[in-house]
DRENKEMI-696357 format. One record per residue: z, x, y of N, C-alpha, C in turn; residue in one letter; chain; residue number from 0. Coordinates in steps of 0.02 Angstrom, whole numbers, always signed. Each point is the difference from the previous one (the first is absolute). Layout:
    nc3    nc1    nc2   cac3   cac1   cac2    cc3    cc1    cc2 residuo cadena num
      Z      X      Y      Z      X      Y      Z      X      Y       A      A NUM
...
//
This chain:
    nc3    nc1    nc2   cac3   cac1   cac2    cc3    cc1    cc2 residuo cadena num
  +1510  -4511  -3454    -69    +22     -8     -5    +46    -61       X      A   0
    -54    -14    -62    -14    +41    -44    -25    +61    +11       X      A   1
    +30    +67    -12    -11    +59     +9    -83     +8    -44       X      A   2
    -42    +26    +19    -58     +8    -38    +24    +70    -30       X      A   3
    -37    +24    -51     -4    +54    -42    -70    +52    +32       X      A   4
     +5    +44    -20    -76    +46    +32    -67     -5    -40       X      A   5
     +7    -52    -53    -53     +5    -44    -26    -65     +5       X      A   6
    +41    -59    +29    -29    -48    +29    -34     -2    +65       X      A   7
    +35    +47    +48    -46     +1    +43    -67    +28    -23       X      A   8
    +10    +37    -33    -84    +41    -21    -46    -41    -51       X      A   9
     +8    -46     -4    -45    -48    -41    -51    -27    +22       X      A  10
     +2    -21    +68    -70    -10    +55    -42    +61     -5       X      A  11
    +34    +61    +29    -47    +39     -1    -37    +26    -60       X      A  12
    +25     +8    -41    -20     +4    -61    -29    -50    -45       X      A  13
    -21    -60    +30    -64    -30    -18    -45     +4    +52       X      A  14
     -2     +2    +41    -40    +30    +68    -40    +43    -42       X      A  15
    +40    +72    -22    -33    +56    -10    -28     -3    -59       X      A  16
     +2    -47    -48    -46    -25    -42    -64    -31    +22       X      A  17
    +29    -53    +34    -70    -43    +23    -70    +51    +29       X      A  18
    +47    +53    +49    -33    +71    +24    -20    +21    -33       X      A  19
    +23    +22    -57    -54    +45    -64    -36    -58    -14       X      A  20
     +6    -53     -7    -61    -31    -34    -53     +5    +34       X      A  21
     +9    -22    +49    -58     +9    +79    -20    +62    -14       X      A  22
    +42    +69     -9    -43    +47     +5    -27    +28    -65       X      A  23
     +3    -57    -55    -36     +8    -57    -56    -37     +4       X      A  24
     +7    -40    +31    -86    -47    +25    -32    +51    +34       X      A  25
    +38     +7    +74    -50    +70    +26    -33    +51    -52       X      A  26
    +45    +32    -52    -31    +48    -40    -57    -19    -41       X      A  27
     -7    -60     -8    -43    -26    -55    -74     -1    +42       X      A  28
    +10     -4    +58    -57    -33    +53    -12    +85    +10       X      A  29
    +17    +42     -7    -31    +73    +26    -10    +37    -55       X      A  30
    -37    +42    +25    -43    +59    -70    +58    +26    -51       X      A  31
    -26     +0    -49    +69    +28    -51     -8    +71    -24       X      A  32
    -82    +14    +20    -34    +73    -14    -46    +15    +69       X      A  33
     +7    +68     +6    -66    +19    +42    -28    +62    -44       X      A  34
    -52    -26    +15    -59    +72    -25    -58    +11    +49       X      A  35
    -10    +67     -2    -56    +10    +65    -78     +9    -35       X      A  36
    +16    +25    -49    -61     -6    -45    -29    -41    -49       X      A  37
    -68    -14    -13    -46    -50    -27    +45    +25    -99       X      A  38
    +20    -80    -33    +20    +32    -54    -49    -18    -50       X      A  39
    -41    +50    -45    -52     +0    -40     -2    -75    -33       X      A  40
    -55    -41    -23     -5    -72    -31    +50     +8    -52       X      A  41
    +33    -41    -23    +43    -11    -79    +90     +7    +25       X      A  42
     +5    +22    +53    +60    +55     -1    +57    -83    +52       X      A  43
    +40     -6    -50    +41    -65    +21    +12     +0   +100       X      A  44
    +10    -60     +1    +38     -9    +81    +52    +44    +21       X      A  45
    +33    +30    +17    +51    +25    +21    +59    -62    +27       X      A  46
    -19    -51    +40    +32    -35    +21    +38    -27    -53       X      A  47
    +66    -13    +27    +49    -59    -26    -42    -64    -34       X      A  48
     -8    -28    -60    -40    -59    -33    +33    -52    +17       X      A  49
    -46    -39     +0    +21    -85    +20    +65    -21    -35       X      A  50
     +1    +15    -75    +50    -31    -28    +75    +33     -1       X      A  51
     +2    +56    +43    +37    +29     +5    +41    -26    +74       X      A  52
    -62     -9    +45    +29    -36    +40    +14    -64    +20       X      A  53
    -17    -30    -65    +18    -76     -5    +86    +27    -14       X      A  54
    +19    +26    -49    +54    +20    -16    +52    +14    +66       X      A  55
    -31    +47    +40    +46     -2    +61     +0    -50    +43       X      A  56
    -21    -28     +8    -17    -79    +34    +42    -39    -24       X      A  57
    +15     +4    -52    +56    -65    -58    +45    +26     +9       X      A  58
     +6    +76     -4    +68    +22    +30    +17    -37    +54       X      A  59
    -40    +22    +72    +19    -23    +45    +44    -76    +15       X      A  60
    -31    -42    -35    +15    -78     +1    +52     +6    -41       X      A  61
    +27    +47    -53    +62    -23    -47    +58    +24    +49       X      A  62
    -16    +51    +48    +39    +28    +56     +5    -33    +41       X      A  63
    -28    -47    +30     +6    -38    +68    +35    -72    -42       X      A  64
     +4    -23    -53    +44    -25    -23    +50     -1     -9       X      A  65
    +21    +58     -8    +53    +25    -33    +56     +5    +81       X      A  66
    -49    +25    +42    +19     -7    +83    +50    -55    +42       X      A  67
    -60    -38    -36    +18    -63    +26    +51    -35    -28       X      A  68
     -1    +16    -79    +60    -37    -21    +60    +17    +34       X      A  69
    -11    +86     +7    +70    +37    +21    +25    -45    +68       X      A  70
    -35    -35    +33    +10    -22    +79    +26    -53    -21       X      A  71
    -29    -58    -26     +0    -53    -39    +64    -12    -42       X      A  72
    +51    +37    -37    +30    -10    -32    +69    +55    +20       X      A  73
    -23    +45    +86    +50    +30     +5    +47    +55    -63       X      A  74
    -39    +11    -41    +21    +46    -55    -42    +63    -20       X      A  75
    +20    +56     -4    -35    +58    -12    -47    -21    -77       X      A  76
    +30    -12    -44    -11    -14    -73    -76     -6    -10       X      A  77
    -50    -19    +53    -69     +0    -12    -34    +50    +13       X      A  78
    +23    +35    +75    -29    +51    +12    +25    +74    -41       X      A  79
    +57    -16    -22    -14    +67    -52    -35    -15    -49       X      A  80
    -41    -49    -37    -62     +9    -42    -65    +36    +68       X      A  81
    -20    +12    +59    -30     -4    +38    -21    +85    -48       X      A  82
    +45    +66    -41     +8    +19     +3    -80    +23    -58       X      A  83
    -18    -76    -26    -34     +8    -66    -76     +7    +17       X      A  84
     -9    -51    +79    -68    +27     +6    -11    +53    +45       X      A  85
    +44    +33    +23     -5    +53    +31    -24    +58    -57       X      A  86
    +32     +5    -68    -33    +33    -36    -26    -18    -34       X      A  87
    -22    -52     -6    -92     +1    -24    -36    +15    +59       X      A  88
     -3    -13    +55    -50    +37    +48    +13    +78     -4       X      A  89
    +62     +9    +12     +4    +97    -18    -43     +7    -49       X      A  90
    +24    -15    -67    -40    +25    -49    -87    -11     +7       X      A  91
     +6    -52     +4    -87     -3    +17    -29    +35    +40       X      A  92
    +21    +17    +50    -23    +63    +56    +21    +47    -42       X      A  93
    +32    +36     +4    +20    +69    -70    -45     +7    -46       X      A  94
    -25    -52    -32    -45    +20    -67    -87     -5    +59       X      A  95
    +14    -36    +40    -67    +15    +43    -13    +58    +16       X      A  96
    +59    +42    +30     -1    +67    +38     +1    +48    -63       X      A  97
    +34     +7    -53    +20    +26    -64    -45     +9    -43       X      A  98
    -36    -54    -10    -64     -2    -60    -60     +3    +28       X      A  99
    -17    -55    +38    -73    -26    +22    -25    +65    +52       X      A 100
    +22    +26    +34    -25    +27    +59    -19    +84    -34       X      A 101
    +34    +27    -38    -11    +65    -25    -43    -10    -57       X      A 102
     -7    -47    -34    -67     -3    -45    -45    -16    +34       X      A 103
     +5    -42    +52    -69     +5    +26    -38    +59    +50       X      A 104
    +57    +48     +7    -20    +59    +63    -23    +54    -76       X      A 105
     -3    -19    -54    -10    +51    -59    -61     +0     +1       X      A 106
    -27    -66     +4    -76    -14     -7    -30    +15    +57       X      A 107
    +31     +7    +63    -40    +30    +65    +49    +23    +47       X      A 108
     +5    +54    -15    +44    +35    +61    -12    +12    +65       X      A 109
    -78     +7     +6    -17     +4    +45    +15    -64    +65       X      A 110
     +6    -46    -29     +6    -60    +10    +59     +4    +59       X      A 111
    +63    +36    -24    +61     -2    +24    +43    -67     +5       X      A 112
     +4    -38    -60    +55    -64    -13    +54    +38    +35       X      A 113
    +38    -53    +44    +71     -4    +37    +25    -79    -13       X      A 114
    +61     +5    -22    +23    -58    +35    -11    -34    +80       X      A 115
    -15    -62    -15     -5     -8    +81    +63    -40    +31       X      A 116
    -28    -11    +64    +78    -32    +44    +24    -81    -72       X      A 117
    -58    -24    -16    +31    -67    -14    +63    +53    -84       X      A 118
     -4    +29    -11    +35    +23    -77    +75    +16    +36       X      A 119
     +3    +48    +54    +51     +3    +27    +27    -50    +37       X      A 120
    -29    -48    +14    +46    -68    +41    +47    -40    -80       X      A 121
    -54     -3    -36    +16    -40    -55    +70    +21    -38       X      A 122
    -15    +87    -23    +52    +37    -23    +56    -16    +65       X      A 123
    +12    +28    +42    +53     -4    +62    +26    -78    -27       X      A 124
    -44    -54    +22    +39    -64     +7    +29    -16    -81       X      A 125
    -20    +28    -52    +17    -30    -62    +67    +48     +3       X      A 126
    +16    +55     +7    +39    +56     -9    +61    -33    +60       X      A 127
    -21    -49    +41    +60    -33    +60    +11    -69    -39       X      A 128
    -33    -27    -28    +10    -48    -30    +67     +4    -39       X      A 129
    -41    +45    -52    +76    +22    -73    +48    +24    +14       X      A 130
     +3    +42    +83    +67    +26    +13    +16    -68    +24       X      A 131
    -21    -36    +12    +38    -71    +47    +32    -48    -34       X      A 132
    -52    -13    -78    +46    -40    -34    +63    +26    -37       X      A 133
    -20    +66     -4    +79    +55    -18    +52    -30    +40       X      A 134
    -10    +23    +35    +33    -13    +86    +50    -69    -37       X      A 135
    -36    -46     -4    +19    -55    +10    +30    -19    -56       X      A 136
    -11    +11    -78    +47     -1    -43    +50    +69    -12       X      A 137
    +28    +49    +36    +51    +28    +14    +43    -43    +41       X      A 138
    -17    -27    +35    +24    -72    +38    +30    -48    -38       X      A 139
    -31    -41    -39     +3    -34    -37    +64    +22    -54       X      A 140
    -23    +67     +2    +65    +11    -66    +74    +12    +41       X      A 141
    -16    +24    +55    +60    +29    +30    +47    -73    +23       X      A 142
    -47    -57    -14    +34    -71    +49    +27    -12    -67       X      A 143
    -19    +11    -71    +33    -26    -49    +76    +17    -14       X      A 144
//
């Protein structure tokens, strides 16, 4: 009987926990990305996450659930450590959401009180599990070489 290694066993789960961030990058996309309690004067941009931004995490998602599947599919880590690439483009895209967009727009109305909302923190969390996962998985990859 072939002795398995510890990094083969962890290859299921570790597209699992991809497929999981992707799911919970859909969830993030489907919930508020800002809350504000106050009316924000005419002219003064959305606060929310923009469409094309979340087309962007959406494509993530699908280059990730690919990348998943190959890993199952071909029994080799080698795909899911790219898994590592759309995890940070969704980081970053949430980052420059929370970073840029949200404090210029609380400039123009403070009163307003811009917060990140639940959907910014699901998105950040699952992109930030993502990139540790495809890490994960090409430290793997190198260690089998």
């Amino acid at each position: 009987m072939e002795e398995q290694r510890p990094w083969k066993r962890l290859r299921g789960p570790r597209a699992v926990i991809v497929a999981a961030a992707g799911l919970g990058i859909i969830a993030g996309l489907t919930l508020r990305t800002a809350d504000h309690s106050g009316l924000l004067p005419p002219g003064t941009p959305d606060p929310e996450l923009d469409l094309g931004l979340r087309l962007v995490c959406a494509a993530a998602v699908l280059v990730a659930g690919t990348l998943a599947y190959l890993t199952f599919a071909r029994e080799r880590d080698e795909p899911l450590a790219m898994a590592c690439l759309p995890g940070l483009v969704v980081t970053g895209v949430i980052l420059r959401h929370l970073v840029v967009t949200l404090p210029q727009v609380a400039r123009f109305e403070p009163a307003a009180r811009i917060a990140p909302g639940a959907g910014s923190w699901v998105l950040l969390t699952s992109g930030l599990v993502m990139t540790a996962t495809g890490l994960a998985a090409a430290f793997a990859v190198r260690r089998a070489a």
